[in-house]
N, C-alpha and C positions, 0 to 999 in steps of 0.2 A: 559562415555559420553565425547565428544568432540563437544565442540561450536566454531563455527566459524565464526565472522563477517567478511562477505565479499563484503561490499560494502557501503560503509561509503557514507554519503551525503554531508560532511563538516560543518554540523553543524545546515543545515537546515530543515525542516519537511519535505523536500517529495524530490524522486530525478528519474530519471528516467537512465537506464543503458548505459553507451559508446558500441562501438562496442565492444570493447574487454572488457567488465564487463559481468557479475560479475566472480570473479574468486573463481567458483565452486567446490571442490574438489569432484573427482569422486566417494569416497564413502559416499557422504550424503544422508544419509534417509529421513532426515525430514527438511523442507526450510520452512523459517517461513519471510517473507516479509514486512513488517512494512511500514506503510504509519500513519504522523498525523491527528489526526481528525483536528486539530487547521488550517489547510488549508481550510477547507471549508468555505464559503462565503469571500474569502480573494479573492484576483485579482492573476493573474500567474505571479510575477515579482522573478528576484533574490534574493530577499529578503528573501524569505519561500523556494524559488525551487532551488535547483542545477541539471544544464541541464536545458533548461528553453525549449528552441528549441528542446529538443528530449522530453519530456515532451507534448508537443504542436502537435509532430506529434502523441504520440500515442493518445492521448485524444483530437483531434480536439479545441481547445482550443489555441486562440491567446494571446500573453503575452498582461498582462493588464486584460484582460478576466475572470470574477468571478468565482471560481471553485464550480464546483455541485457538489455531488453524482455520477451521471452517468461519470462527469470524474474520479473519483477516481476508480469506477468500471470499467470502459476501461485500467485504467492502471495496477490495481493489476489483471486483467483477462488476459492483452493481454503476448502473448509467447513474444514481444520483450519489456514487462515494468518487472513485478513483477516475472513472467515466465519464464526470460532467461533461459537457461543453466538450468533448474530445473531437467533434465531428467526425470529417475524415482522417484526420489525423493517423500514421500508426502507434500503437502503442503497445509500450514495453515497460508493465509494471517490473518495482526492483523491490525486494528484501532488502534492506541495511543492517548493517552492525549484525551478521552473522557471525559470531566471532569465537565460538564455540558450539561445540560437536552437538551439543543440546537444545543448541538454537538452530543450527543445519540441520537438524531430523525433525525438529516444528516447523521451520520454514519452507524446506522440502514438502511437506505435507500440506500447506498451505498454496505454494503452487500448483502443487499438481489435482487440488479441491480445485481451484480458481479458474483453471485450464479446464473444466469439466462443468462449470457455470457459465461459459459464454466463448462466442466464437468471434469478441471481438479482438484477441490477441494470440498470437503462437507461441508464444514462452514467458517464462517469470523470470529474470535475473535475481540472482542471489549474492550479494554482496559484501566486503567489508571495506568500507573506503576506507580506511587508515591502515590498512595493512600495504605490503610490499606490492604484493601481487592480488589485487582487491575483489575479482573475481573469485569466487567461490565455485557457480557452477551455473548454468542457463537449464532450468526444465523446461521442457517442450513436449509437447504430444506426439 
């Protein structure tokens, strides 16, 4: 197995891709897309997002602008957010930092928006990597 981070945020929860991102290598099977839960109810600034303006075009969201659900499900569905360069690849967007009951019924919601935008994946994974047991929950249609 070969893992490859290719597309780093600088450090913030959520990011959306440059023209020339992500840099894909052509034999990947499996793309696994990571968006935080900790963005939702939060406003769109630099703060949480890098790319703030390519963020804003794929999810109709002006900076300052509270983030829902339906944006995070615009972004990890749309071919130029979570999608770029995925080819064939399969892929299994994840939620992070689920870490509260508040953020699993926004995140929850945001999968199952996202699973309802496109048929290029079967489930959303819901996650908390620093907990014990870091799965939270797999939606699926």
């Amino acid at each position: 197995m070969i893992l490859v981070k290719a597309d780093g945020a600088r450090g913030r929860f959520v990011k959306a891709p440059a023209e020339h991102e992500p840099a894909m290598p052509e034999f990947t099977d499996t793309l696994i897309p990571i968006v935080s839960a900790k963005i939702l109810s939060l406003p769109l600034t630099e703060k949480i997002a890098h790319r703030v303006e390519r963020i804003s075009k794929l999810t109709g969201l002006d900076e300052h602008d509270e983030i829902r659900p339906e944006h995070i499900a615009r972004l990890i569905s749309s071919t130029e957010g979570s999608l770029k360069n995925a080819g064939t690849a399969k892929v299994v967007p994840l939620i992070n930092m689920v870490d509260y009951v508040e953020q699993e019924t926004l995140a929850r919601e945001a999968a199952k928006i996202a699973l309802t935008m496109t048929d290029r994946f079967d489930c959303v994974v819901l996650a908390a990597m620093k907990q014990e047991h870091p799965i939270v929950d797999v939606i699926s249609r």
